[in-house]
py3Dmol code that shows the C-alpha trace and the ligand (Angstrom):
import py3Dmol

protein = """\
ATOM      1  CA  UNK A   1     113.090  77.295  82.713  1.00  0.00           C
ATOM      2  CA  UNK A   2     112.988  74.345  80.689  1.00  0.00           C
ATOM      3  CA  UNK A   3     116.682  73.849  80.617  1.00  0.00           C
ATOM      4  CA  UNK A   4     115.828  72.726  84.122  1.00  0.00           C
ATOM      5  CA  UNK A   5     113.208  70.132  84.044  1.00  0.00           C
ATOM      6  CA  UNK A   6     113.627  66.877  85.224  1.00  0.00           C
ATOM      7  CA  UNK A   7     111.372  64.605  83.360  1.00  0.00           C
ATOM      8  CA  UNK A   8     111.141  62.152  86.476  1.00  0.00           C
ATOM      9  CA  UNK A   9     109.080  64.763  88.052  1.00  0.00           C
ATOM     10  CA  UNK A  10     106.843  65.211  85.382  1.00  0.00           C
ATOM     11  CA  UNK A  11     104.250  62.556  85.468  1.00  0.00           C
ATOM     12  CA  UNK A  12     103.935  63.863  89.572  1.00  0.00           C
ATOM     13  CA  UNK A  13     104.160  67.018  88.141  1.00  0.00           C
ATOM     14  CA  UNK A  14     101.439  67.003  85.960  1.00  0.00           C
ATOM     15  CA  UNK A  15      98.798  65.429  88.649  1.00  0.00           C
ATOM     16  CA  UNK A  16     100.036  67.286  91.284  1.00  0.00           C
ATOM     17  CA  UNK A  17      99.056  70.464  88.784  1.00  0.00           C
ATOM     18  CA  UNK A  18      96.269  68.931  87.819  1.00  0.00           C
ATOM     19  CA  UNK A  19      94.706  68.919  91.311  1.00  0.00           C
ATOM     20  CA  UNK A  20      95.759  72.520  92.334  1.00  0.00           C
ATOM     21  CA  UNK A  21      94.375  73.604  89.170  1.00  0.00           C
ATOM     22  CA  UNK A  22      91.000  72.245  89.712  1.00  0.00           C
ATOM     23  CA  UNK A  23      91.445  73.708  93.100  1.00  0.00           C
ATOM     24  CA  UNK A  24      92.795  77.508  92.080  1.00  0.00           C
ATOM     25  CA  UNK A  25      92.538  77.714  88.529  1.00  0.00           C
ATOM     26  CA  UNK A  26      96.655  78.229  88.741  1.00  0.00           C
ATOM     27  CA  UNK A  27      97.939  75.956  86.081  1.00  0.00           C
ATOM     28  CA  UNK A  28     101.425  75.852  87.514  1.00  0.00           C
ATOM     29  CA  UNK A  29     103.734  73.871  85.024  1.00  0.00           C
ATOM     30  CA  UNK A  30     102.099  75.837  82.016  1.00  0.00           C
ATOM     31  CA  UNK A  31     105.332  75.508  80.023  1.00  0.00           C
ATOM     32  CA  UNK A  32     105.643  72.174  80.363  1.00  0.00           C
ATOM     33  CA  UNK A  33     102.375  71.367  80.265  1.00  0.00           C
ATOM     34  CA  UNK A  34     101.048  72.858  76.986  1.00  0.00           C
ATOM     35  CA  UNK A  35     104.281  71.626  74.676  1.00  0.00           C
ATOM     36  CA  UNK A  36     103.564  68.400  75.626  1.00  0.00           C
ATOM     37  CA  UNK A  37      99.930  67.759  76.834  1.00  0.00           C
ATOM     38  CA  UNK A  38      97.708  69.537  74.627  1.00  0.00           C
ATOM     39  CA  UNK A  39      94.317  67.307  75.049  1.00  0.00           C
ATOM     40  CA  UNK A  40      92.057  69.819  76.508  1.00  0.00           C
ATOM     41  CA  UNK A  41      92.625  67.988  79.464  1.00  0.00           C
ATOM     42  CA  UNK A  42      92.732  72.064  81.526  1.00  0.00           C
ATOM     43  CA  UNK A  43      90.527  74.096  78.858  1.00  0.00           C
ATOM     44  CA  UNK A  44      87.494  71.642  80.427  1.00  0.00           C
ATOM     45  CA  UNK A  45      88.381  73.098  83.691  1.00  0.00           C
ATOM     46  CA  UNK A  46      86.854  76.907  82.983  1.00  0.00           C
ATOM     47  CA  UNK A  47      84.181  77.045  86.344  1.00  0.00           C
ATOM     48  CA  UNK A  48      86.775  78.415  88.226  1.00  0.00           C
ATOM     49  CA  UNK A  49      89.321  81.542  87.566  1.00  0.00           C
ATOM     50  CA  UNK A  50      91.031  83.089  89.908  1.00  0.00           C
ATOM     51  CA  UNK A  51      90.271  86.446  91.474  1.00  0.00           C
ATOM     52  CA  UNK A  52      93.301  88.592  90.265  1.00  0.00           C
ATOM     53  CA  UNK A  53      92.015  91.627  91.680  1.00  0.00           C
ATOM     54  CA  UNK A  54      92.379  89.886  95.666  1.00  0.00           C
ATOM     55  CA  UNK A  55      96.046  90.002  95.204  1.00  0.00           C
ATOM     56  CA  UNK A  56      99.094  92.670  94.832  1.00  0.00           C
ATOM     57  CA  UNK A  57     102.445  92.493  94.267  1.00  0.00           C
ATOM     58  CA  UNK A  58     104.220  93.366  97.804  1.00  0.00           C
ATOM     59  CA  UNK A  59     106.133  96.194  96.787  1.00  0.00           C
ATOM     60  CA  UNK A  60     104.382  99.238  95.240  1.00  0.00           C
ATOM     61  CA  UNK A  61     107.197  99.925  93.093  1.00  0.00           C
ATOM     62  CA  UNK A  62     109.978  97.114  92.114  1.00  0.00           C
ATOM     63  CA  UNK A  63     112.127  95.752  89.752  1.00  0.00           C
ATOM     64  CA  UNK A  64     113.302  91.559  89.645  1.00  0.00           C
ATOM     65  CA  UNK A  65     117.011  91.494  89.992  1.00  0.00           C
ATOM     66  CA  UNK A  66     116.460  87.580  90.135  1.00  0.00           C
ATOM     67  CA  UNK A  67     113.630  85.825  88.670  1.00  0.00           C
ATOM     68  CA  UNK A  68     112.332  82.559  90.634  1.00  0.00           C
ATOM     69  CA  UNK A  69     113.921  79.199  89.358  1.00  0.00           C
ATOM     70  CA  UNK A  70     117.238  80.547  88.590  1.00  0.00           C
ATOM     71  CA  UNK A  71     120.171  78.437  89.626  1.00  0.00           C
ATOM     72  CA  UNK A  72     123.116  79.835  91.709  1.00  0.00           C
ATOM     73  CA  UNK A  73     126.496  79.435  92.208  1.00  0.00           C
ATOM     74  CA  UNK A  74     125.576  77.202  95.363  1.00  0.00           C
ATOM     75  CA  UNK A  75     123.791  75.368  92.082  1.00  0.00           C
ATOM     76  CA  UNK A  76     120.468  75.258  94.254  1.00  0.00           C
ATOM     77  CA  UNK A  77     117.146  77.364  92.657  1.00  0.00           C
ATOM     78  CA  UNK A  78     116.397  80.409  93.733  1.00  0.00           C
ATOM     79  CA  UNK A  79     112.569  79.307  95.070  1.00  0.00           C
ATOM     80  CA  UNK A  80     111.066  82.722  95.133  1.00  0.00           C
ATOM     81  CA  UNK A  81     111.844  86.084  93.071  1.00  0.00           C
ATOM     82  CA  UNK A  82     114.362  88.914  94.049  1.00  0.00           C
ATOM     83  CA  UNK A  83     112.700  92.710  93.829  1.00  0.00           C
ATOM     84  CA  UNK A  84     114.932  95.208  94.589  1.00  0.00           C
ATOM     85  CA  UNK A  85     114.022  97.950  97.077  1.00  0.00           C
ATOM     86  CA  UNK A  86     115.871 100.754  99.056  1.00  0.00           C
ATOM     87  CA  UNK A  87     116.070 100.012 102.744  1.00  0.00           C
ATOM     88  CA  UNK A  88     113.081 101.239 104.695  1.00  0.00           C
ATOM     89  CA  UNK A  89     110.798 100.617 101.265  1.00  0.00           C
ATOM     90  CA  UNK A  90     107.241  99.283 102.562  1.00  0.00           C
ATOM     91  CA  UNK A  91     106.674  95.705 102.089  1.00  0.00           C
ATOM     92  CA  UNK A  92     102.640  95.029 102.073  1.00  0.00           C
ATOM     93  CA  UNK A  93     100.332  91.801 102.335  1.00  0.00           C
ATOM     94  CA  UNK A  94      99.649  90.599  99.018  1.00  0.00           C
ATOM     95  CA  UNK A  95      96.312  89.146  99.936  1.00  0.00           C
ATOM     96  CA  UNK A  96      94.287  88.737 103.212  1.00  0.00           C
ATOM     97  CA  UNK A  97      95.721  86.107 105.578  1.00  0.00           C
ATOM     98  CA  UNK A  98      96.855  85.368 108.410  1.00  0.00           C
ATOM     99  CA  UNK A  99     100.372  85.858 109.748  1.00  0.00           C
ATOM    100  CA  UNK A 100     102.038  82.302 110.603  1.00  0.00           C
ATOM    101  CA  UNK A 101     105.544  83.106 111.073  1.00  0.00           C
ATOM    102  CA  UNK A 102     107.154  86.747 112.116  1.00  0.00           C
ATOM    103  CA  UNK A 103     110.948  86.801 113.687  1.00  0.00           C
ATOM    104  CA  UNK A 104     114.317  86.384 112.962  1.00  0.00           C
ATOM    105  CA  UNK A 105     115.752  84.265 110.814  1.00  0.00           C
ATOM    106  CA  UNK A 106     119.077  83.257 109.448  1.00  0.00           C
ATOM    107  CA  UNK A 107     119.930  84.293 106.105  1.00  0.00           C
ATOM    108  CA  UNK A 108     116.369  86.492 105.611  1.00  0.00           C
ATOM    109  CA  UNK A 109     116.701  89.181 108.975  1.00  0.00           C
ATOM    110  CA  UNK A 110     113.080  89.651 109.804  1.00  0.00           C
ATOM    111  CA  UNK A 111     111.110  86.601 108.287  1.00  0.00           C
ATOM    112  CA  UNK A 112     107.244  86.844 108.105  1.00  0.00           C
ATOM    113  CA  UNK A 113     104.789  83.967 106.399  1.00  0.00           C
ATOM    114  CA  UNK A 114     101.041  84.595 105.778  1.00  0.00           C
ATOM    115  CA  UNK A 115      98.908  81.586 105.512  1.00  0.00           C
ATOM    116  CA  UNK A 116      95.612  82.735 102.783  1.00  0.00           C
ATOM    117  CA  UNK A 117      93.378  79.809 102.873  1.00  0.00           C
ATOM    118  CA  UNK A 118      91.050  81.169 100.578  1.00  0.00           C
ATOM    119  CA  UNK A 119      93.921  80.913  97.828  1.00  0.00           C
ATOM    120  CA  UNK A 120      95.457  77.248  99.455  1.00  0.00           C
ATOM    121  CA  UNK A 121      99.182  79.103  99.443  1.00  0.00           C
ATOM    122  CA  UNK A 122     101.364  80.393 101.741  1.00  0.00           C
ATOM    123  CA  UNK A 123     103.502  83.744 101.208  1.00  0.00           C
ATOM    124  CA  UNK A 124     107.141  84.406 102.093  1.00  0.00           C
ATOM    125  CA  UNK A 125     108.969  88.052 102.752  1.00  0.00           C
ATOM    126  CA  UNK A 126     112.242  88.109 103.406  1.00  0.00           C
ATOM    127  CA  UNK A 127     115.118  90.356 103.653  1.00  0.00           C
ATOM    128  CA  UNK A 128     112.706  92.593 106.416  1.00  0.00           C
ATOM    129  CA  UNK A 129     113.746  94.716 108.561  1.00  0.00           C
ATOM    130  CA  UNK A 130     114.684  93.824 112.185  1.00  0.00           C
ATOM    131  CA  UNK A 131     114.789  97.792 113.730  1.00  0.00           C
ATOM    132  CA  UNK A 132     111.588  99.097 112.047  1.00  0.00           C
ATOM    133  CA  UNK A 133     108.442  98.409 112.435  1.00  0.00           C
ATOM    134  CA  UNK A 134     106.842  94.823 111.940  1.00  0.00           C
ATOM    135  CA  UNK A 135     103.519  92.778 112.436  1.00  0.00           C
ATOM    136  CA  UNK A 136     103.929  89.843 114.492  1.00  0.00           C
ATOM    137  CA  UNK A 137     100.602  88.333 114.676  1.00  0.00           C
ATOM    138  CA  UNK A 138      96.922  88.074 113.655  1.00  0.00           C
ATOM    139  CA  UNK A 139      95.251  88.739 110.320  1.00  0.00           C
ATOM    140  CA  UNK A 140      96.164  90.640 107.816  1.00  0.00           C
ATOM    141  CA  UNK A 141      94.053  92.177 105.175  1.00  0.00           C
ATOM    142  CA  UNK A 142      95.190  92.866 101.578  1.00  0.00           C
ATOM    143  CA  UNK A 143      97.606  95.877 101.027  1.00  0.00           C
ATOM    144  CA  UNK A 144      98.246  96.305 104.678  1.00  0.00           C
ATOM    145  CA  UNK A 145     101.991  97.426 106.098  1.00  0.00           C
ATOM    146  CA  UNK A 146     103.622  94.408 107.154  1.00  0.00           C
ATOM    147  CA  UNK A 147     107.385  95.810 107.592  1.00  0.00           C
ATOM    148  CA  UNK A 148     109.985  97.224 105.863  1.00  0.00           C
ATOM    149  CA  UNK A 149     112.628  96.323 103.589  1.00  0.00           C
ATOM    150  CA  UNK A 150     115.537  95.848 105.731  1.00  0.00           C
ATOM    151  CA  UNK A 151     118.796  97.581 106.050  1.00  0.00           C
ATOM    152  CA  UNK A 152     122.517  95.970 105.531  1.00  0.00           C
ATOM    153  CA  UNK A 153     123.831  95.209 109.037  1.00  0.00           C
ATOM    154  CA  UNK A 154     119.723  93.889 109.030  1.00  0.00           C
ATOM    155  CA  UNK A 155     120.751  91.190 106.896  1.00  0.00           C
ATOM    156  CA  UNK A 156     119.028  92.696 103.797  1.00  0.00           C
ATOM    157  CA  UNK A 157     121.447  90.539 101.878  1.00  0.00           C
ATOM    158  CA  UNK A 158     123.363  93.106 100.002  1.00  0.00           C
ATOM    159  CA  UNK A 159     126.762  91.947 102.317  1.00  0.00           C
ATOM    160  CA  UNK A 160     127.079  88.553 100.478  1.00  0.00           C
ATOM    161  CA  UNK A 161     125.777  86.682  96.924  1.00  0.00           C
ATOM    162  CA  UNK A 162     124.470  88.049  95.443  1.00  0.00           C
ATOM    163  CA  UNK A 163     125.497  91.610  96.332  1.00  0.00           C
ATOM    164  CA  UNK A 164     122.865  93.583  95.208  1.00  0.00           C
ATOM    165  CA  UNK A 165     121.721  95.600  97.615  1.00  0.00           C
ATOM    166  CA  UNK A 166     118.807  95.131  99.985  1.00  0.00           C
ATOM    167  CA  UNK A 167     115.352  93.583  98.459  1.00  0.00           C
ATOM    168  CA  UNK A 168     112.975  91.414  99.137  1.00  0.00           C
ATOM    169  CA  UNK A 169     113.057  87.826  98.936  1.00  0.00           C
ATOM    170  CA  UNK A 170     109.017  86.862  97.751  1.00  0.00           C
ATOM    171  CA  UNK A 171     107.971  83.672  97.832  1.00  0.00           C
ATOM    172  CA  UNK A 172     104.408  81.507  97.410  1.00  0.00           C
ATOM    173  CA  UNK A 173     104.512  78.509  98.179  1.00  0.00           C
ATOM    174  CA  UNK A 174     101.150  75.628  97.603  1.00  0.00           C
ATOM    175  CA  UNK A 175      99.277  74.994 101.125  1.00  0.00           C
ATOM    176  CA  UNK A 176     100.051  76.507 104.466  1.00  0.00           C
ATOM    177  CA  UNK A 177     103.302  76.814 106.078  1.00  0.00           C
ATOM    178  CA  UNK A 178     102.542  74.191 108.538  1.00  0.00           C
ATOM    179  CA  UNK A 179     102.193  71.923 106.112  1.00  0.00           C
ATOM    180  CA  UNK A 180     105.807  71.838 105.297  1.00  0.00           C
ATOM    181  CA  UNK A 181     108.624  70.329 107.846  1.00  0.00           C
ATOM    182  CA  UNK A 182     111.303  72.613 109.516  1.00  0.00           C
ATOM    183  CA  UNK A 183     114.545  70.813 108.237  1.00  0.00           C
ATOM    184  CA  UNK A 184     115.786  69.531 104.686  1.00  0.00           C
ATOM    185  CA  UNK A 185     115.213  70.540 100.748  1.00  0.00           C
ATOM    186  CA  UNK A 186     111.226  71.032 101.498  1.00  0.00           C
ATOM    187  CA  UNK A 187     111.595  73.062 104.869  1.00  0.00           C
ATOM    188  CA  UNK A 188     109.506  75.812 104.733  1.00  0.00           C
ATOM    189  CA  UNK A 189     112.355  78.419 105.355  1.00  0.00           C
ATOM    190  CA  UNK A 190     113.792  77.524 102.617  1.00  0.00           C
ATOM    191  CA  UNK A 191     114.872  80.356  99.706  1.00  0.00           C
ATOM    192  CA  UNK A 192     116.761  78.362  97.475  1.00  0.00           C
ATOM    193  CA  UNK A 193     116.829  74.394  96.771  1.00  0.00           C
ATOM    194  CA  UNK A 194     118.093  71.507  95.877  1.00  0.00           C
ATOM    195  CA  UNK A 195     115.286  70.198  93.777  1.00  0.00           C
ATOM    196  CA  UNK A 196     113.512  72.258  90.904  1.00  0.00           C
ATOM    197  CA  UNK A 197     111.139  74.754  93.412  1.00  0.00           C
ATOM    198  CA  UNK A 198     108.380  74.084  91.217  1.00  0.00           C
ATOM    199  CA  UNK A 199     107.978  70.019  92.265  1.00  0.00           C
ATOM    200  CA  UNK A 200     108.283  71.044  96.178  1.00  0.00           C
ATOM    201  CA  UNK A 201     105.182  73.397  95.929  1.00  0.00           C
ATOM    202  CA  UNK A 202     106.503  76.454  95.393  1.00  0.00           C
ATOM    203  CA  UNK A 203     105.222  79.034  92.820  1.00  0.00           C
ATOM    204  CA  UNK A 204     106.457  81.528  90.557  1.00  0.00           C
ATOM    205  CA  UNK A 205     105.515  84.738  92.408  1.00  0.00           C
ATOM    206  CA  UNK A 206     104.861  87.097  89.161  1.00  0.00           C
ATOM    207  CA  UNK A 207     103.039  84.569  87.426  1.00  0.00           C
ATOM    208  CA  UNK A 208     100.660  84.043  90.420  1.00  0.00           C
ATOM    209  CA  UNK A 209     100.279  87.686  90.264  1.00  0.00           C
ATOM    210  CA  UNK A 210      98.848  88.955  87.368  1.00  0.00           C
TER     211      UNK A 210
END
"""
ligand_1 = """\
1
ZN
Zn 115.943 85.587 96.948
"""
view = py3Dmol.view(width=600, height=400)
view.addModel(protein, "pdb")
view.setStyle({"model": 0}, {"cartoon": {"style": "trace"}})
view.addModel(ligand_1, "xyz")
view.setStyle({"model": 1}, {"stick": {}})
view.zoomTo()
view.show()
């Protein structure tokens, strides 16, 4: 990861940590933060920790075939995480919510966004499955069937880059989906980006999940 900072971003960075921090007790440039900034500025900032046990990883059983932050061949980062799954493998909410985006989508197949308030972030499935099974609207509680991993002709990505098979595509994301625009580097469909993910709100999944 650090091979990719840009130092311009930092000082932003660091406030715009700061203040979801203080928010969610998510320190979200830790690397960057404790090489360079050890002051105690966050260890003062203890009222708050986040409730772990309210969230779940999406896939009961996984493995990361590409970690969030890593930079393609396009040379754009990869803004969520890659966990591989066999077509038709359950794909559950990782927190309660509510669903704010559920269709097609180039690139992802099925696409579905949950907006969770309570946590101020957004989170992203894709690679779903268009055939089976999907919820389209409403809440969602914690652990609940969303959809399914999707198959190849579904657009489960395992036809192009990078060839692995069908998975998921998980992202989180600071906010609510609405807050984000529908076209350039920051559009909320996005799954990989010009600009480190990191300084356009997005989070790494497995270290948001404990
Ligand atoms: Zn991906």
């Amino acid at each position: 990861m650090k091979s990719y900072i840009n130092y311009s971003y930092l000082s932003k960075n660091i406030i715009k940590s700061i203040y979801f921090f203080i928010n969610t007790g998510v320190l979200l440039t830790l690397p960057l933060i404790t090489s360079s900034c050890q002051t105690g500025l966050y260890t003062t900032s203890t009222s708050w920790t986040p409730n772990t046990g309210s969230l779940q990883y999406p896939l009961h059983d996984y493995q990361i075939i590409q970690e969030f932050g890593n930079r393609t061949s396009s040379g754009r980062y990869h803004a969520a995480e890659d966990a591989l799954g066999a077509p038709g493998t359950p794909v559950y909410a990782i927190a309660d919510g509510e669903i704010s985006y559920s269709g097609q989508m180039n690139g992802y197949g099925w696409l579905i966004i949950i907006d969770h308030p309570d946590l101020e972030v957004h989170s992203l499935y894709g690679h779903l499955s268009t055939r089976r099974f999907k919820v389209t609207e409403g809440f969602v509680v914690k652990g609940q069937l969303i959809s399914y991993l999707a198959d190849d002709d579904e657009d489960g990505s395992g036809g192009a880059y990078p060839n692995w098979g069908p998975h998921l595509h998980f992202g989180i994301r600071q906010g609510m989906k609405e807050d984000y625009p529908s076209t350039g580097d920051s559009r909320w469909t996005a799954g990989h980006t010009y600009s480190y993910p990191s300084t356009l709100g997005w989070i790494a999944p497995s270290e948001f999940i404990k």
